[in-house]
N, C-alpha and C positions, 0 to 999 in steps of 0.2 A: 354648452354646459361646462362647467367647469368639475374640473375630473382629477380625485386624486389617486394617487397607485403608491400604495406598501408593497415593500419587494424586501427584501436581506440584501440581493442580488442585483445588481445594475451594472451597465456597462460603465469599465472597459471589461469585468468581469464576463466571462461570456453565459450569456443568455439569451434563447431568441424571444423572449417576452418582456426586454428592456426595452433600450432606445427605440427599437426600432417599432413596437407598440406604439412608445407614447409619440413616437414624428408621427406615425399613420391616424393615432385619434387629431392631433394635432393639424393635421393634414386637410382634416375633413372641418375644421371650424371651430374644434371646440379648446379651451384651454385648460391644459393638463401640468401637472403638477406632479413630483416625485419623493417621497419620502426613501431614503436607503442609506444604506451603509459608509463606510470608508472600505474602497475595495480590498480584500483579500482571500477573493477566495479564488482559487481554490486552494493555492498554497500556505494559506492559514497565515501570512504575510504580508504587511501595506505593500500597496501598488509605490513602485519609484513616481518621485513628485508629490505624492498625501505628506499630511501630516495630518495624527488624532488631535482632533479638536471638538469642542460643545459642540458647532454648529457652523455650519459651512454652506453655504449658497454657489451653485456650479451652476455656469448655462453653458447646457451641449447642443448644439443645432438648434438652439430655440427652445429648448426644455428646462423650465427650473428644475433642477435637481437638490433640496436639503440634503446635507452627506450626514450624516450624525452618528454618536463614537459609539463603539461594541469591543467587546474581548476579541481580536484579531485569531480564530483557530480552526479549524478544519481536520484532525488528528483525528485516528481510532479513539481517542480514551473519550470516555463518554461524558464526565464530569467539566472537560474543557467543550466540550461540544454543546453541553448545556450552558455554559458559562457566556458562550460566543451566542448563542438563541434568545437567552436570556436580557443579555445586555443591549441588544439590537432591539428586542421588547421595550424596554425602558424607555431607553432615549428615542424612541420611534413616537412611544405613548406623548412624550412632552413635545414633542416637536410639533405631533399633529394637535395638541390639543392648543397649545402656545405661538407654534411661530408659521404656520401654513393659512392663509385664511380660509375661511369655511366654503369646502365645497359642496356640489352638487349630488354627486355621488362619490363612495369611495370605494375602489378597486384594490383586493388585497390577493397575494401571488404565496400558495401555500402547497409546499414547503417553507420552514418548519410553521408547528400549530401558534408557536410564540406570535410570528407575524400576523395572523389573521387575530389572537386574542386583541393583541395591540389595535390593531384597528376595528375591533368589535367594539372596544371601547372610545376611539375615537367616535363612530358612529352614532353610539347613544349620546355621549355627552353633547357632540355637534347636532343630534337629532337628522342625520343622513343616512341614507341605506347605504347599505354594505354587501360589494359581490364579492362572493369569492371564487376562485379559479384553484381548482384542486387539482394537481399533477402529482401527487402521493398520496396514498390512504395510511391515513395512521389509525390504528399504531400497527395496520397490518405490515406497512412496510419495515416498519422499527424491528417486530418479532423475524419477518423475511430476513433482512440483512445481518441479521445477530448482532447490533446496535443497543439494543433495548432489551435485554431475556426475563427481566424481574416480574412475574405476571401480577404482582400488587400494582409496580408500576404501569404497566403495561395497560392492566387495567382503567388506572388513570387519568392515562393520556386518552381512553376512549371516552373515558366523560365527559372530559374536556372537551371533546371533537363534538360533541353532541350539543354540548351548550355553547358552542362556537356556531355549530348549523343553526340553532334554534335560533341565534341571534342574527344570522347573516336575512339578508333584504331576497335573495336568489343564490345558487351556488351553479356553478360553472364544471364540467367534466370534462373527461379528454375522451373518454367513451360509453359507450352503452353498457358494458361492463358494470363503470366507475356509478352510470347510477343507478343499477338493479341492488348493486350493495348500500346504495347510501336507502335506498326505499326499504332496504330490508331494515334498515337499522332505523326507522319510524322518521323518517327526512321526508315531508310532502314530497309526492312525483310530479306538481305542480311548479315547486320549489326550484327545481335543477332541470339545467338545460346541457347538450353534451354541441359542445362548440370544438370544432379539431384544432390542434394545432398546428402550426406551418412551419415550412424550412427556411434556412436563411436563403432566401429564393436571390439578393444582390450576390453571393456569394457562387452560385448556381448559374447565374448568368453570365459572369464572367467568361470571358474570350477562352477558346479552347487552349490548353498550353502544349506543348512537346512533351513526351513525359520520355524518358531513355529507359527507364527502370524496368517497365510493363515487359510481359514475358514475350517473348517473341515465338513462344513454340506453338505449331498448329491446334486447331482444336476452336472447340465454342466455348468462348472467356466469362467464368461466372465470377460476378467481384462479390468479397462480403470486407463493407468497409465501416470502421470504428469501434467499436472495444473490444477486447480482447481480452475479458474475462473471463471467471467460471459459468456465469450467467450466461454464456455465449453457447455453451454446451458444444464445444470445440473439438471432443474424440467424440462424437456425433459425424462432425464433420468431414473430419478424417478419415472415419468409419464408411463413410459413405463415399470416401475418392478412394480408397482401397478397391471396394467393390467394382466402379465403374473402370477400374483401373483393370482387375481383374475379367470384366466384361469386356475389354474393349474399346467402352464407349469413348471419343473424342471429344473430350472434357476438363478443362482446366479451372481448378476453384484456386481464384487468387486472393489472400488474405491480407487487407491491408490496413494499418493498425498497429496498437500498442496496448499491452496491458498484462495481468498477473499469468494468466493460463497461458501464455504465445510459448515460451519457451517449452512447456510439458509439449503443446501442439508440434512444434518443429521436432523435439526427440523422439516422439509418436510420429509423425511422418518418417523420419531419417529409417525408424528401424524397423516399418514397414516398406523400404524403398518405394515409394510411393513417389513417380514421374511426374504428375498430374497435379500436385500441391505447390505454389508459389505462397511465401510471406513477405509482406513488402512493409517500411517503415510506416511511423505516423505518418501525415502531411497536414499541412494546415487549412482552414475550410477555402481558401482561395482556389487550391489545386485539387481539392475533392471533385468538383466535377468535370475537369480534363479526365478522370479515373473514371470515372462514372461512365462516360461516352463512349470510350475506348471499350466497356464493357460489352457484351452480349446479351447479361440478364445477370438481376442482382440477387444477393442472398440476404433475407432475413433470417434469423436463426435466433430461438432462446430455449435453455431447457424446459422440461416440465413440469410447471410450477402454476399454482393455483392463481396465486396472485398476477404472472404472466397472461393470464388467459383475459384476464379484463384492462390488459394495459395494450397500448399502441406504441411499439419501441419507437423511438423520434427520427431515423433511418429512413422507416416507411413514408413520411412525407419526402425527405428528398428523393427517395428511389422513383416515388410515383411522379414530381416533377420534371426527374430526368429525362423521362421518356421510352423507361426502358422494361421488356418483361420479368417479373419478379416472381422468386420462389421463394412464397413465404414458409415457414417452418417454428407458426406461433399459434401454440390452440387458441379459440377463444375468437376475440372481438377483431384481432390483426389479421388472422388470415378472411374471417369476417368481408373484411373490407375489401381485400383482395377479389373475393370471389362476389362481392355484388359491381366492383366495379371491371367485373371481366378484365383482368391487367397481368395474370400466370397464374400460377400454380401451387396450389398449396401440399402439403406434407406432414405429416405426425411430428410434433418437439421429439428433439433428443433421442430419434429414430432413423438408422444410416441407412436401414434399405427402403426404408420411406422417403429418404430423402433420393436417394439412388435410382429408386423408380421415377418421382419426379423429374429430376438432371435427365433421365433417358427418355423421356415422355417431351420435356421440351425441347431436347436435340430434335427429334425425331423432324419438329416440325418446321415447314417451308417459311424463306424469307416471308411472303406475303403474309401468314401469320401470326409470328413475331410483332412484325410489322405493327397488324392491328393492335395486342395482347401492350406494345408500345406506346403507341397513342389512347388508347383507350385509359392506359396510369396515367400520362399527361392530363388529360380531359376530367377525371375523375380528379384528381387535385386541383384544378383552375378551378372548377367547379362546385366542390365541397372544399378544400382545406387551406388553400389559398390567404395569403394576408390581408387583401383585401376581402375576402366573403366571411373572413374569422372576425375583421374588426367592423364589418357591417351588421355582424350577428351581435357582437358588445355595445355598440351603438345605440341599435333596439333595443336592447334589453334595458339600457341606462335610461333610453328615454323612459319607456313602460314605466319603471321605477321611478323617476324624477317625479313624471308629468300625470301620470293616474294614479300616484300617490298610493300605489301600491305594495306597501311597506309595513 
């Protein structure tokens, strides 16, 4: 098949639904194709080596890439944020309809709703189905992150969303969550399939490193590794190694990370003398899973939020690759997953002695069962979420669409 992919987003950008997608469809026989940007994101800045230009022809490992121009921005202000959505719309639209030739299917990666309109209309004009892969619900997301507050526009942007579903060929979820909402909002439940996402698994396999940093003090090492924002529900956290600190229990939660909430977290640790609390810098995904290993059992954690509850933080596939038992701490579809695929422990969002009981429940038990609670996240991600079973499930589905003309 020949197969094309609308993205904003592409490497060197990081994304794990770039490159490394279109080499594994590629991989399998078929020829794929890329519509995107001039990288800048995430610092709202060309990548060193670009220059904006109409139109740009890149081959990465064997992938034709179109780079094509957009307003270069990433900022709070939301006017520049439309400006940058917008302009990737445009020049996406002429590319695919002018200088890509006509595929098979065409794959479109949404976020923002601009990308997937752009290739809605690629679609009709070329007469090709169109998947879409939703990894944000707008405009639930938009009103969530206070991006978006104007409820005219707000409003909007959900019509938009709808007359984007109506036109898509299938649409793509990251959970079961993701499509009890879209069915409520009059989306065939024929229509969507809930395909998982995976981790950067080359990155994951990398050779163990030395790490010096890791704490050295006794105890059972819980790591919670990557952002370190409000969203993270951080004096949760705290809240909860206070208690276990206060009880006794032999417990070290190591935070490793960067982002807005760390320093409130560390001043909240400090003036709780809290022993038990380690924060450790970012590090880059090479050395994520030296950190990972060294662990005992990982932490997932997001406050209590509606929209939380039908999303899968993107942690949870590497935690479950790692191999290691996990406490998860995400109502909803995340812990979900946790608990069918027997892999730890789950706990109440944004709740310290939920989380407390937890951390004491999974000390309590024997290497052999760890053990299992270990391999059983490994097996349940080779399994289901895996790069290879995710782009086995894309595959099918292109085919169905191409070949029974069910469009």
């Amino acid at each position: 098949m020949k197969i094309l992919i609308v993205t904003q987003w592409f490497d060197p950008e990081p994304t794990f639904k770039g490159l490394v997608f279109a080499k594994a469809l590629a991989a399998k026989g078929h020829d794929v194709e890329v519509i995107t940007g001039f990288p800048n994101y995430p610092g709202g800045k060309l990548y060193q080596g670009y220059k904006m230009r109409f139109h740009t022809l890149e081959i990465i490992q064997g992938i034709k890439v179109h780079r094509v121009p957009l307003y270069p921005s990433h900022d709070g202000l939301a006017i520049k944020r439309v400006f940058n959505y917008a302009s990737f719309a445009m020049s996406s639209l002429m590319c695919g309809l002018f200088k890509v030739r006509k595929p098979d299917v065409i794959y479109a990666y949404h976020p923002p709703l601009t990308t997937t309109m752009s290739a809605a209309i690629i679609s009709f004009f070329r007469r090709v189905p169109l998947v879409i892969d939703i990894q944000d619900l707008w405009p639930d997301t938009l009103a969530a992150t206070g991006m978006l507050n104007n409820s005219k526009a707000l409003k909007l942007v959900g019509k938009l969303c709808q007359l984007v579903y109506k036109k898509a060929a299938h649409i793509v979820v990251l959970s079961s969550g993701f499509r009890k909402r879209l069915i409520q909002r009059s989306v065939p439940d024929e229509k969507i399939s809930v395909i998982y996402n995976w981790c950067d698994e080359e990155a994951l396999s990398l050779p163990i490193q030395k790490i010096d940093n890791f704490p050295d003090k006794p105890g059972f090492n819980i790591l919670f590794a990557g952002n370190l924002g409000f969203a993270q529900g951080l004096p949760a956290i705290i809240e909860a190694a206070k208690i276990l600190q206060d009880r006794g229990v032999n417990a070290n939660l190591i935070l490793l990370g960067d982002g807005v909430a760390k320093e409130n977290a560390i001043d909240q640790s400090h003036k709780s003398g809290l022993e038990n609390v380690f924060f450790l810098p970012r590090v880059g995904m090479s050395e994520v899973g030296s950190y990972l290993q060294r662990a005992d059992a990982l932490l997932v954690h997001l406050t209590d939020n509606e929209l939380f509850s039908i999303t899968i933080p993107s942690r949870t596939q590497a935690y479950l690759a790692a191999g290691k038992p996990i406490l998860m701490g995400v109502n909803g579809d995340a812990s979900d997953i946790i608990r069918q695929a027997d892999a730890g422990i789950t706990f109440k969002a944004n709740d310290g002695f939920s989380m407390a009981s937890a951390v004491t429940e999974l000390v309590s038990l024997d290497s052999t069962e760890l053990d299992r609670l270990g391999k059983n996240a490994k097996s349940f991600y080779q399994t289901e979420m895996s790069l290879d079973v995710g782009v086995d499930h894309f595959i099918k589905l292109f085919y169905r669409l191409v070949y029974e003309k069910n469009i």
